[in-house]
ChimeraX commands (.cxc) that place a marker at each C-alpha (Angstrom):
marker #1 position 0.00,0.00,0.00 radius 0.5
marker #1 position 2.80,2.32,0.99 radius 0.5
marker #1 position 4.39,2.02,-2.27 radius 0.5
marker #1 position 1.50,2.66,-4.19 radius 0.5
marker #1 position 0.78,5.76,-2.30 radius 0.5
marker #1 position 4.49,6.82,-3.48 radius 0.5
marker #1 position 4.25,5.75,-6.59 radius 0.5
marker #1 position 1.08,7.90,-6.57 radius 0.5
marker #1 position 2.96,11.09,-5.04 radius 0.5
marker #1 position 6.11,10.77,-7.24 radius 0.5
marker #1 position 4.58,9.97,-10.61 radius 0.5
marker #1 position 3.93,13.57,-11.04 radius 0.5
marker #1 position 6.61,15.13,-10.44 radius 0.5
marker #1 position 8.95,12.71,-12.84 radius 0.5
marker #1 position 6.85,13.40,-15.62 radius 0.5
marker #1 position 6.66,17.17,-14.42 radius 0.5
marker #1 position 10.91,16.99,-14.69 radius 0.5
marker #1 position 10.33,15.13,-18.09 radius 0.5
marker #1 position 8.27,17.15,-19.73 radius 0.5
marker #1 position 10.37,20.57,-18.81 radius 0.5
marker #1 position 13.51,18.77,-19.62 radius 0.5
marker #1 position 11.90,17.68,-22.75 radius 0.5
marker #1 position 11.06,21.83,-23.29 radius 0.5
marker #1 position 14.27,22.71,-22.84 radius 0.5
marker #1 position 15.49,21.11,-25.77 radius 0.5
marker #1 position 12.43,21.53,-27.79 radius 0.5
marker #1 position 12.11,25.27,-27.19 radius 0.5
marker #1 position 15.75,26.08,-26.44 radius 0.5
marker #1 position 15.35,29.04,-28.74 radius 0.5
marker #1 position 12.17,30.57,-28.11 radius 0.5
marker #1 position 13.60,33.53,-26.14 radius 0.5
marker #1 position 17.09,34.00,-27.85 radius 0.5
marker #1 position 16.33,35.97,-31.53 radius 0.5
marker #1 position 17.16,39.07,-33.56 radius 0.5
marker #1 position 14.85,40.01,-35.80 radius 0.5
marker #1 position 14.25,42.80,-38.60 radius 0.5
marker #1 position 11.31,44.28,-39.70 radius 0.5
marker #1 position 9.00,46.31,-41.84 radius 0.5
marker #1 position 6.34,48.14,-39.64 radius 0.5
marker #1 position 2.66,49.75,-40.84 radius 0.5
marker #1 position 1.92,51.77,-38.24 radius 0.5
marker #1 position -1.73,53.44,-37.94 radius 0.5
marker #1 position -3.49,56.29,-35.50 radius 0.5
marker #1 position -6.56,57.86,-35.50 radius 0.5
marker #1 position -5.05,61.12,-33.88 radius 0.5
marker #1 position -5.09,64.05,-36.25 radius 0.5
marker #1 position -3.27,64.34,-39.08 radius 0.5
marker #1 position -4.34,60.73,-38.97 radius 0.5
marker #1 position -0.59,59.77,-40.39 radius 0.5
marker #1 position -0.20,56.15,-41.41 radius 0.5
marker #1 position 3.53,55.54,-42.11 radius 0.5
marker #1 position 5.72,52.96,-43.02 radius 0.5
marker #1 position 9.11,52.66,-40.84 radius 0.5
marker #1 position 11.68,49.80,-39.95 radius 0.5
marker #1 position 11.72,48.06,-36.43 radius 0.5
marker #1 position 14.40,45.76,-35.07 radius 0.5
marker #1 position 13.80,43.56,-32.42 radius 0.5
marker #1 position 16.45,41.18,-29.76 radius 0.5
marker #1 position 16.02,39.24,-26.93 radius 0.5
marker #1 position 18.47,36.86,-25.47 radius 0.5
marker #1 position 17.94,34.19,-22.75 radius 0.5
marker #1 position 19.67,33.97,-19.17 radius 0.5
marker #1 position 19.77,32.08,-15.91 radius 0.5
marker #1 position 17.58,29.17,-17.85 radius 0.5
marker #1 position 14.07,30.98,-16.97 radius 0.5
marker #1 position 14.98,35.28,-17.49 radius 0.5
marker #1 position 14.94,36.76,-20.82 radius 0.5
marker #1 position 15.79,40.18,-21.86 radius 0.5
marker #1 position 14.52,42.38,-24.86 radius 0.5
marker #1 position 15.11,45.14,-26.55 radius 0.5
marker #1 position 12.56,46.92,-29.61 radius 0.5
marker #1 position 13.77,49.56,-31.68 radius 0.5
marker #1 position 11.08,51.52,-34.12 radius 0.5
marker #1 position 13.11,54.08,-36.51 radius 0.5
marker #1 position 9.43,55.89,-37.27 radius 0.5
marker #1 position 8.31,59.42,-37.33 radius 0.5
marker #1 position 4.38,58.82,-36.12 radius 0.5
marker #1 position 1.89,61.84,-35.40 radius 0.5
marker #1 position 0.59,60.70,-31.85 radius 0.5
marker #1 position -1.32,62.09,-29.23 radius 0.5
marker #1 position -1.07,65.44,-27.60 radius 0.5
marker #1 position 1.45,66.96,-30.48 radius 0.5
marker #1 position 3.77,64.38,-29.73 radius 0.5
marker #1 position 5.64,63.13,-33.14 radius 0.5
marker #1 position 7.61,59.84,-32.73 radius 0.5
marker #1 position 11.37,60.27,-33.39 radius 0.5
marker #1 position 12.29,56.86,-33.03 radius 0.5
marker #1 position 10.79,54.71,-30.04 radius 0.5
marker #1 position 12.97,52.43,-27.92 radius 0.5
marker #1 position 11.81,49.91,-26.03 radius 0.5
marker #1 position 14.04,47.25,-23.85 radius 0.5
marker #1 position 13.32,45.23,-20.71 radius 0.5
marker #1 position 13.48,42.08,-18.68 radius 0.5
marker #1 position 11.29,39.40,-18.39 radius 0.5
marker #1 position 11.00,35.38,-17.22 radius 0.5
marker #1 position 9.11,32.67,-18.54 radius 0.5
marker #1 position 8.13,29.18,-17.66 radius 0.5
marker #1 position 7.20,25.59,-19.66 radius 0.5
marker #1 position 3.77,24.67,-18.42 radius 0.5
marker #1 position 4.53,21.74,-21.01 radius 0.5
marker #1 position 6.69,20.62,-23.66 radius 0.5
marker #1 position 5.08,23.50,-26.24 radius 0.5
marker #1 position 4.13,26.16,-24.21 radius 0.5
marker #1 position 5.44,28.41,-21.66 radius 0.5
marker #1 position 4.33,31.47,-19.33 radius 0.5
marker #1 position 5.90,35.06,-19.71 radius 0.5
marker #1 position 5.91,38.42,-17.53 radius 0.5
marker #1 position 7.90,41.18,-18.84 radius 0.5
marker #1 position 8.95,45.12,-16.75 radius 0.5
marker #1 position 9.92,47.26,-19.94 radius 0.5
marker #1 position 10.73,50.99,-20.03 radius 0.5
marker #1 position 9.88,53.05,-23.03 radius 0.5
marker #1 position 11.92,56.01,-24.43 radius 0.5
marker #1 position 10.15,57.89,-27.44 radius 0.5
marker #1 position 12.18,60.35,-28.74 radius 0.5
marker #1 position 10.17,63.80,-29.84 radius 0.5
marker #1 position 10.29,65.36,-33.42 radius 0.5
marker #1 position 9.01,68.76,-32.81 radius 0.5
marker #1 position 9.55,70.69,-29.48 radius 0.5
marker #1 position 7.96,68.34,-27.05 radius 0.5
marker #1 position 10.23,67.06,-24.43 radius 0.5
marker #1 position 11.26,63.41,-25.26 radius 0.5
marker #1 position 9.00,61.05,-23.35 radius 0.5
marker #1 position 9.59,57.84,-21.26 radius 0.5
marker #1 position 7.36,55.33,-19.37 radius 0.5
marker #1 position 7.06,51.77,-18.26 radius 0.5
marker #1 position 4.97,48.81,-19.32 radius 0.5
marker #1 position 4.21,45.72,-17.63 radius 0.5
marker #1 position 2.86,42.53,-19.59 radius 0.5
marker #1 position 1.77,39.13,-19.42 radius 0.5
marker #1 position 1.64,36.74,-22.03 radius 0.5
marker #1 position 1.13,33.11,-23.61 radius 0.5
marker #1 position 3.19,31.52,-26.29 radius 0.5
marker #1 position 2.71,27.90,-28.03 radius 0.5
marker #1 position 4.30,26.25,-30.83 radius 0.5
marker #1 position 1.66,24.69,-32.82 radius 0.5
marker #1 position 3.76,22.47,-34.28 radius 0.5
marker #1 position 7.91,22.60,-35.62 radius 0.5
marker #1 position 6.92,25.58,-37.86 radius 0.5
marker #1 position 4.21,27.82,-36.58 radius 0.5
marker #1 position 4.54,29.44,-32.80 radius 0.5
marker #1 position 1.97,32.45,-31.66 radius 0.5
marker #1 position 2.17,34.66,-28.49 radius 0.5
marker #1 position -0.36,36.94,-27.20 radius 0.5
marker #1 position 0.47,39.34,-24.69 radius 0.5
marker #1 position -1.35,41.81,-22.81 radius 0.5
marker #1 position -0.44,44.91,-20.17 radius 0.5
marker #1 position -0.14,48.00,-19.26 radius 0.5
marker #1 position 1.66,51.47,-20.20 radius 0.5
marker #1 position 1.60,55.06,-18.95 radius 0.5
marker #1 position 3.29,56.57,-22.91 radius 0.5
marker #1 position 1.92,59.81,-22.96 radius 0.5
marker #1 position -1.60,59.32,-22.03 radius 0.5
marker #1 position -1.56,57.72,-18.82 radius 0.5
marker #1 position -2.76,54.26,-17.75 radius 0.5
marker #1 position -3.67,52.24,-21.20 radius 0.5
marker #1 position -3.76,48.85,-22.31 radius 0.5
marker #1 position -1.51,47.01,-24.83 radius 0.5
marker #1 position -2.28,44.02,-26.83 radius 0.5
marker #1 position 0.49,41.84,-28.85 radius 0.5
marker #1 position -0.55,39.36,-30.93 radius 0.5
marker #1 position 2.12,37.44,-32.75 radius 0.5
marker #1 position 3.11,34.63,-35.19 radius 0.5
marker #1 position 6.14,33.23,-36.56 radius 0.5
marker #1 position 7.02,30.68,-39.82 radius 0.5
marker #1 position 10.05,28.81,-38.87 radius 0.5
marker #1 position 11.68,27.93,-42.51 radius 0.5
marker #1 position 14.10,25.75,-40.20 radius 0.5
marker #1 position 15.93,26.00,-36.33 radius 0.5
marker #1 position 17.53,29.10,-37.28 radius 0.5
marker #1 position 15.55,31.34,-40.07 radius 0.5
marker #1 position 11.61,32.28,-40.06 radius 0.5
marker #1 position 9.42,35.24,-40.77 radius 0.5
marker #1 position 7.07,37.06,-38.52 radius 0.5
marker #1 position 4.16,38.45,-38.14 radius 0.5
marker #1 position 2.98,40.70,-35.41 radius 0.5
marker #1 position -0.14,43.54,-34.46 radius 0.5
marker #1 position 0.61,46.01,-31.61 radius 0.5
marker #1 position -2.05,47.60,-30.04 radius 0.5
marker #1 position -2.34,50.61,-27.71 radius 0.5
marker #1 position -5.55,51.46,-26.93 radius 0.5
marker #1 position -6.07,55.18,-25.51 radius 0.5
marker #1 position -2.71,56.08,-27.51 radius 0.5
marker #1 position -4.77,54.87,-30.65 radius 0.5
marker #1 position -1.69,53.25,-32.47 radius 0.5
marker #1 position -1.89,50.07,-34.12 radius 0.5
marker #1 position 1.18,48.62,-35.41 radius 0.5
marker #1 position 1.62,46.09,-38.10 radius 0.5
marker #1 position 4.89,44.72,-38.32 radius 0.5
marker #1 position 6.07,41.99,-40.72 radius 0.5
marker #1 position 9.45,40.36,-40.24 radius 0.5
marker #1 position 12.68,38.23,-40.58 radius 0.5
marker #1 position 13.70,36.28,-37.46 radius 0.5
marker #1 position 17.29,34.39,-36.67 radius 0.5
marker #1 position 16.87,32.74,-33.79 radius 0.5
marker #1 position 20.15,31.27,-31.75 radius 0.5
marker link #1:1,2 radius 0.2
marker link #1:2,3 radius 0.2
marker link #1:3,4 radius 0.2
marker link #1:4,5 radius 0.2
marker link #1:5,6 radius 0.2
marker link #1:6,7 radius 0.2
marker link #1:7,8 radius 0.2
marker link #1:8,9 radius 0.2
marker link #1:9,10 radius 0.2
marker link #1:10,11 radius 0.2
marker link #1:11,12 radius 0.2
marker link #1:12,13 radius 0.2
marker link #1:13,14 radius 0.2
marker link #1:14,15 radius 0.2
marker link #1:15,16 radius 0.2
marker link #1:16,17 radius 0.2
marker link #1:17,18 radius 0.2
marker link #1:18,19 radius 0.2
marker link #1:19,20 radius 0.2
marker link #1:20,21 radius 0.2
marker link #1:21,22 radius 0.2
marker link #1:22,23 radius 0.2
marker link #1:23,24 radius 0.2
marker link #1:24,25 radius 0.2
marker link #1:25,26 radius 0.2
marker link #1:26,27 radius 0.2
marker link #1:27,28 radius 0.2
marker link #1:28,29 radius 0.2
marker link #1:29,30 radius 0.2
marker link #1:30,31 radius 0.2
marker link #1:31,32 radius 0.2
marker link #1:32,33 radius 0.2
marker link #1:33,34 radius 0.2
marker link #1:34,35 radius 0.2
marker link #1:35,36 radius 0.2
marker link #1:36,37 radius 0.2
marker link #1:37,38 radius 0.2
marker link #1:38,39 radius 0.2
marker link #1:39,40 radius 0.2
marker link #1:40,41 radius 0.2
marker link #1:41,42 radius 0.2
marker link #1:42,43 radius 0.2
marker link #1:43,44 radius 0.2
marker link #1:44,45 radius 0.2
marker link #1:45,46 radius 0.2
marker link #1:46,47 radius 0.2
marker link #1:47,48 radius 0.2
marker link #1:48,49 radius 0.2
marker link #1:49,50 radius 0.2
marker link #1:50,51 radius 0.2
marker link #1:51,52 radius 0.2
marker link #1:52,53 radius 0.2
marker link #1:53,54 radius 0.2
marker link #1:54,55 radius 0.2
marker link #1:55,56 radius 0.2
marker link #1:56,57 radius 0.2
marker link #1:57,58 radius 0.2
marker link #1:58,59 radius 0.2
marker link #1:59,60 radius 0.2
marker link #1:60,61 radius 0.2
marker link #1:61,62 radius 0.2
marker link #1:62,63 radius 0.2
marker link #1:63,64 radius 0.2
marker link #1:64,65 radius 0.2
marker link #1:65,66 radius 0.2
marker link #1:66,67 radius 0.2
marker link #1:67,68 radius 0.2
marker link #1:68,69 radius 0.2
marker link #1:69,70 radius 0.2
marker link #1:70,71 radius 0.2
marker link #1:71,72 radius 0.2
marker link #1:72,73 radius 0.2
marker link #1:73,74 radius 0.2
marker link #1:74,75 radius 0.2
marker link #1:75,76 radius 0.2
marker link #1:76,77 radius 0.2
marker link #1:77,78 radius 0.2
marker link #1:78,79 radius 0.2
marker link #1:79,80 radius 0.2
marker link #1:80,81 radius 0.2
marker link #1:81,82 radius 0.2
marker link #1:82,83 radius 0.2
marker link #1:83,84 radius 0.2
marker link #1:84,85 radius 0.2
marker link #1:85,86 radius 0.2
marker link #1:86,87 radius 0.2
marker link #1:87,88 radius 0.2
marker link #1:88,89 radius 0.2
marker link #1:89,90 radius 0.2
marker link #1:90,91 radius 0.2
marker link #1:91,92 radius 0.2
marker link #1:92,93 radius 0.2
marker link #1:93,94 radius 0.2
marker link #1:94,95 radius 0.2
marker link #1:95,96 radius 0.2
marker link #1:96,97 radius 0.2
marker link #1:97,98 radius 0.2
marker link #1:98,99 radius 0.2
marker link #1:99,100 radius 0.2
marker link #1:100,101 radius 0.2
marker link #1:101,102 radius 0.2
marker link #1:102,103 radius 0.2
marker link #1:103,104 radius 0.2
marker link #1:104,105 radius 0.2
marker link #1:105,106 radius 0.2
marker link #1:106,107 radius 0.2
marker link #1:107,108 radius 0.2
marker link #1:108,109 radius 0.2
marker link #1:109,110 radius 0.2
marker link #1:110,111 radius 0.2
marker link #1:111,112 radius 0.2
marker link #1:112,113 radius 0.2
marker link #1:113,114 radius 0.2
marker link #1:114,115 radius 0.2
marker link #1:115,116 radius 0.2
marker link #1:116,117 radius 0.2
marker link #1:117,118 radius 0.2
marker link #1:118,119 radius 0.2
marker link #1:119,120 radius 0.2
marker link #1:120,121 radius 0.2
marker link #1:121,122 radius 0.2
marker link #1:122,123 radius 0.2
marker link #1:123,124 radius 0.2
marker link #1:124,125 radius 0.2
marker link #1:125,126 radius 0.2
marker link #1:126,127 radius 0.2
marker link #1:127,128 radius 0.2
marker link #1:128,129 radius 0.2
marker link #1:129,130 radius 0.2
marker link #1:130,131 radius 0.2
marker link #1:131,132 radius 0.2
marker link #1:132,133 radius 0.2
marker link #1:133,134 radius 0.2
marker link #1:134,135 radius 0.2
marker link #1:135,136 radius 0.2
marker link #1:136,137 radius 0.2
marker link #1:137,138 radius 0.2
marker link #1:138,139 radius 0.2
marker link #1:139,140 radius 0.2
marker link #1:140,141 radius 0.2
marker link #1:141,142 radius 0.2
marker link #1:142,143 radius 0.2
marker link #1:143,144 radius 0.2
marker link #1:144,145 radius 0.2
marker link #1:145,146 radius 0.2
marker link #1:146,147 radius 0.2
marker link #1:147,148 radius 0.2
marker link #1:148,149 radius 0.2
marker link #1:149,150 radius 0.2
marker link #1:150,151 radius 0.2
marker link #1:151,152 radius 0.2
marker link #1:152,153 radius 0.2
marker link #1:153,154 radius 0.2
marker link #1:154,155 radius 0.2
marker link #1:155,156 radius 0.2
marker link #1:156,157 radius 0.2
marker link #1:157,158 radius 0.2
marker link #1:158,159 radius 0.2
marker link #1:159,160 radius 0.2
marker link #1:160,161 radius 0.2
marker link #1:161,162 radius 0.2
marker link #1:162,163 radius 0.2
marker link #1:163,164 radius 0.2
marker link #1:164,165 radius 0.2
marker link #1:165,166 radius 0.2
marker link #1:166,167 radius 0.2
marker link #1:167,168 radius 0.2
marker link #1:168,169 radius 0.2
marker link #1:169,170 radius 0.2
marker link #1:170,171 radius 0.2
marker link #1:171,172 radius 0.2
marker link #1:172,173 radius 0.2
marker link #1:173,174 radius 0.2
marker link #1:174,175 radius 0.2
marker link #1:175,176 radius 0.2
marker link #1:176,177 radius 0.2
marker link #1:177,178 radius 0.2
marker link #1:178,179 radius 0.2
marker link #1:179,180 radius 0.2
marker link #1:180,181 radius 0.2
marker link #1:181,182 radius 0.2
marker link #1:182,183 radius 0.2
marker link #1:183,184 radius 0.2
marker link #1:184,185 radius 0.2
marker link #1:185,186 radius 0.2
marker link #1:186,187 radius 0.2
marker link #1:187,188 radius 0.2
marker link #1:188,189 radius 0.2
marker link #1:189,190 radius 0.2
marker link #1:190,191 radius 0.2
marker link #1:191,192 radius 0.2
marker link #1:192,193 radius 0.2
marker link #1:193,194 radius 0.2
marker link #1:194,195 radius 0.2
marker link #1:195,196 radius 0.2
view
């Protein structure tokens, strides 16, 4: 009886150390990229500027469960209150865990410096986000993030959705839709990943 009441207890917790073991070499390179990108970004804030503008993207993997990240947008955007974007910076830390062999947990802290084009001061804020990402299968993973920023208009919300093509372990494409939604700015950004 007592061994089938271990057996019971200690069942889970092998195939618990399988399974992330079996993540780790599966999804080694799920937080370790650069990426380059062509970005469609959208407002509904007067002159209601669409624009067209490159963003590069990096993140790199530490300490087995802590990733950090960096975003770099190179666009001129009309946004809210006067501001114009000159260039928009983005970098942080996060961590992330394998809840199973395909999928893993994220929380990110990120800080946000948007550089002004006319004579606003430049701006900065932070943004906090959780998030979700799966591989579907050896080619196609998606994330979906949501959080919180205070970029020029206070408390708002921001929404990633993302997908990526992996051609093979190294070389894919992306495809991702930023959303903030009292700073009205939808981004569109469509991309070449190497992932390490």
């Amino acid at each position: 009886m007592k061994s089938n009441i271990a057996t019971f207890l200690v069942s889970p917790v092998l195939a618990a150390a399988t399974i992330n073991a079996q993540a780790d070499v599966d999804n080694a390179n799920q937080y370790r990229y650069l990426e380059a990108a062509v970005a469609y970004q959208s407002t509904d804030w007067g002159p209601f500027s669409e624009e067209t503008n490159a963003t590069f993207l990096a993140s790199i993997e530490f300490l087995k469960y802590v990733h950090a990240h960096a975003r770099y947008n190179n666009g001129d955007t009309h946004l809210p209150k006067g501001y114009q974007q000159d260039g928009w910076l983005t970098y942080g830390i996060g961590a992330h865990y394998f809840i199973s062999p395909n999928t893993s947990l994220l929380v990110t802290a990120d800080r946000h410096e948007l550089g002004s084009n006319n004579k606003k001061a430049d701006e900065t804020a932070r943004e906090y986000r959780v998030g979700i990402r799966h591989d579907l299968n050896a080619q196609w993973r998606v994330t979906f993030e949501a959080g919180e920023h205070d970029l020029i208009v206070g408390p708002d919300s921001t929404f990633i959705f993302e997908t990526i093509y992996s051609y093979n372990e190294h070389l894919g494409g992306s495809f991702r839709v930023r959303d903030y939604d009292k700073l009205d700015l939808s981004s569109y950004e469509l991309g070449f990943r190497y992932s390490f």
